[in-house]
C-alpha positions in Angstrom: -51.3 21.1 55.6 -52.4 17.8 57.3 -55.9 18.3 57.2 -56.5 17.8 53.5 -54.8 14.0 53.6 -57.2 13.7 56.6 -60.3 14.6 54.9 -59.6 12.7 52.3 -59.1 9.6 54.5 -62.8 10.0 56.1 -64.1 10.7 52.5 -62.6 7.1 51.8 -63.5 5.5 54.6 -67.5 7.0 54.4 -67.6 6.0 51.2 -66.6 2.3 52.4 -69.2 2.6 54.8 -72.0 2.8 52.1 -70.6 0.7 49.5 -70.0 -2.4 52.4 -72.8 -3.6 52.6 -73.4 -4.0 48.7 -70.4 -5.9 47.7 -71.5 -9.6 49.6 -74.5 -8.8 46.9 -72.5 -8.8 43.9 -73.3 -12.3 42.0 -72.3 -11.9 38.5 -68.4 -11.8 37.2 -69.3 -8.0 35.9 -70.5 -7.3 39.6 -67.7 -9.1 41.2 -65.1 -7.5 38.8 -66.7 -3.7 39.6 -66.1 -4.1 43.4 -62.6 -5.5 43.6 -61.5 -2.7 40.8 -63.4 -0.5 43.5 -61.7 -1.6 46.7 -58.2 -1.1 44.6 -58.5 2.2 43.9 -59.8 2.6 47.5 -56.7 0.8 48.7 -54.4 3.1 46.4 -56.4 6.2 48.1 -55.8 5.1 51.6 -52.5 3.9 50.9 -51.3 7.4 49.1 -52.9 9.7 51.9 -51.1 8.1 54.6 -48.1 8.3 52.5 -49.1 12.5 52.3 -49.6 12.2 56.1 -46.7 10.2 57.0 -44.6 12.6 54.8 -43.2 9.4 52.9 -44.0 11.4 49.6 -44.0 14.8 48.8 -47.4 17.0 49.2 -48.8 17.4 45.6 -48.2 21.2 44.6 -50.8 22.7 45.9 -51.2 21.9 49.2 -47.3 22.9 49.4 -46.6 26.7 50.6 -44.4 29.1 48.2 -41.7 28.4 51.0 -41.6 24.7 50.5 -41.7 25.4 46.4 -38.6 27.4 46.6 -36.5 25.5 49.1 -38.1 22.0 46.1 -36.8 24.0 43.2 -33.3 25.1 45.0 -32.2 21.4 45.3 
C-alpha cells in the first residue's frame, strides 16, 4: 500500500505549511528549543515515509497483506 506513506507525507508537509511562518517568531531559548525539537521529528517523519515509499524499510505490520506476513515469517 503506497498510499498511506503518501498521505502521511502531505500530512507533514501541511502541517509545515502552518507552523512556517511561526518559527522566524520564536524569541526565547524555550521557543527556539520547541521548534527545532519540532522540525526533528518532522525530519524523522519525512525521512521514514520515504524510507516506506522507497521500500528501504519494511512496511510496519499493518499496512502489510497476510501474503507478505507469511512469506516475513518463512525466512
Amino acid at each position: 500500500m503506497k498510499n498511506q506513506p503518501i498521505l502521511r507525507l502531505l500530512l507533514a508537509g501541511f502541517m509545515l505549511y502552518f507552523a512556517w511562518p511561526k518559527i522566524p517568531q520564536a524569541t526565547s531559548t524555550l521557543e527556539m528549543t520547541f521548534w527545532a525539537m519540532w522540525l526533528l521529528f518532522f525530519l524523522a517523519v519525512v525521512g521514514a515515509n520515504f524510507a516506506n515509499l522507497l521500500q528501504m524499510i519494511q512496511p510496519p505490520v499493518m499496512e502489510q497483506t497476510v501474503e507478505e506476513n507469511k512469506v516475513r515469517d518463512k525466512h
